[in-house]
C-alpha positions as CSV (number, residue, x, y, z in Angstrom):
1,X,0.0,0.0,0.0
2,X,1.4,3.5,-1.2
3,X,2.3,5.7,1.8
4,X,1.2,9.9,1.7
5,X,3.4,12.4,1.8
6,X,2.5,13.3,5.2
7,X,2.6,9.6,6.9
8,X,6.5,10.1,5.0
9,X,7.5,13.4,6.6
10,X,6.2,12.0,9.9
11,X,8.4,9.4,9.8
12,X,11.2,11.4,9.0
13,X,13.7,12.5,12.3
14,X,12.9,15.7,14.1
15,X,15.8,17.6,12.8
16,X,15.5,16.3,9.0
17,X,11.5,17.3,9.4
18,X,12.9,20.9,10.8
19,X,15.2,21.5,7.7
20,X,12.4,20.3,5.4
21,X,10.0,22.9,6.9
22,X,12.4,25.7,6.5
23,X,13.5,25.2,3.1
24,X,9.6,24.6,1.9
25,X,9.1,28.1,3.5
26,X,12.2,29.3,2.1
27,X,11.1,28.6,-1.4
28,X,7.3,29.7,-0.9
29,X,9.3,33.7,-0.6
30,X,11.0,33.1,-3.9
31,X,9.3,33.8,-7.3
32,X,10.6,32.6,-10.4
33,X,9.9,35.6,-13.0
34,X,8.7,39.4,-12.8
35,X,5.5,38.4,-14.3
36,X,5.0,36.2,-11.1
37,X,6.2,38.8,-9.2
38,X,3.3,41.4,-10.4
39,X,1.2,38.6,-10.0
40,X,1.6,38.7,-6.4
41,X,1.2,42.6,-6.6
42,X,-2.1,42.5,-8.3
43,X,-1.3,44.8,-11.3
44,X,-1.4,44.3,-14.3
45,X,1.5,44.9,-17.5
46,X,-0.9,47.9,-18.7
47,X,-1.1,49.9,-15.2
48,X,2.9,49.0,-14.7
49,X,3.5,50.5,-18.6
50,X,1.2,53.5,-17.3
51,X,3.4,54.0,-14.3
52,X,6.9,53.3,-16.3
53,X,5.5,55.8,-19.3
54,X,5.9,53.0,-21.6
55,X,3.9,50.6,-24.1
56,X,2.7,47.8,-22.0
57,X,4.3,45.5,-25.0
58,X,7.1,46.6,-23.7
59,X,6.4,45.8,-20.0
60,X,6.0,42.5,-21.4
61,X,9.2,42.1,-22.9
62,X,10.7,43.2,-19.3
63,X,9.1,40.4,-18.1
64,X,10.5,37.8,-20.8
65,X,14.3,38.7,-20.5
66,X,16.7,36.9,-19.2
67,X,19.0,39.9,-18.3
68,X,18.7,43.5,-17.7
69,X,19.9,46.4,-16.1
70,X,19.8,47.1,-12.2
71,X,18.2,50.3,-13.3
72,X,15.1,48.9,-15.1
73,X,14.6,46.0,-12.9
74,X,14.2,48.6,-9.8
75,X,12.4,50.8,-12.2
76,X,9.9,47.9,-13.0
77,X,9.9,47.1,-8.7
78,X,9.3,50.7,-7.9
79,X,5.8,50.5,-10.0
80,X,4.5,47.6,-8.5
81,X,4.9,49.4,-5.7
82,X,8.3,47.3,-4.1
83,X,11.8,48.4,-2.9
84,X,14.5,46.9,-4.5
85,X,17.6,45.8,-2.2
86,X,20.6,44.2,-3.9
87,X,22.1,42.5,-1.0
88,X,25.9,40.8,-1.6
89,X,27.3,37.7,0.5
90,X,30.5,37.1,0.9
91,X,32.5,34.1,2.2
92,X,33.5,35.2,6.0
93,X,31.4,38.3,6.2
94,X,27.8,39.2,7.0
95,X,25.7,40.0,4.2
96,X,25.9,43.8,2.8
97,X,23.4,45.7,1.5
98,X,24.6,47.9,-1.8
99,X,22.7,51.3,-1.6
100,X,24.1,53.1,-4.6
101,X,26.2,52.3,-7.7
102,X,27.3,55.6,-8.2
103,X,31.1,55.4,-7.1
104,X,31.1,52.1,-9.1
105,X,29.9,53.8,-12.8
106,X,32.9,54.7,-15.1
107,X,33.9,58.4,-15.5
């Protein structure tokens, strides 16, 4: 007889059951794409082109690519109403929080 999920996780040692729980809620935070990410905001590509003073195709292609600048992904964040913190972590050292580019653009 097949066993569910649930009579698995149960069987599963405290601290294994622990881990489980806090990765599953780890990866319930994360989204996958902006489009989910608007998704969750409850807007839609035509109020976020309004907002961006752009074509809403071309919120759409925002959404599609694979790369872009900082500068239009927090421009895209800002009109869905977010805050955009790019956070670095490096080996040894807490995590730092970058609030400006601006010493780091070429002259």
């Amino acid at each position: 007889m097949a066993r569910t999920l649930r009579e698995v996780l149960d069987a599963l040692p405290a601290e294994e059951r622990v881990a489980i729980d806090r990765r599953y809620k780890e990866l319930i935070d994360e989204v996958e794409s902006l489009r989910e990410l608007r998704h969750i905001s409850e807007m839609s590509q035509a109020k976020i082109a309004k907002a961006l003073s752009i074509s809403q195709p071309a919120v759409s292609k925002i959404e599609k690519q694979t790369d872009m600048y900082l500068s239009t992904l927090r421009s895209y964040v800002e009109a869905i109403g977010g805050e955009l913190d790019v956070i670095v972590r490096l080996p040894h050292r807490s995590p730092v929080k970058v609030k400006s580019f601006e010493d780091a653009a070429p002259s």
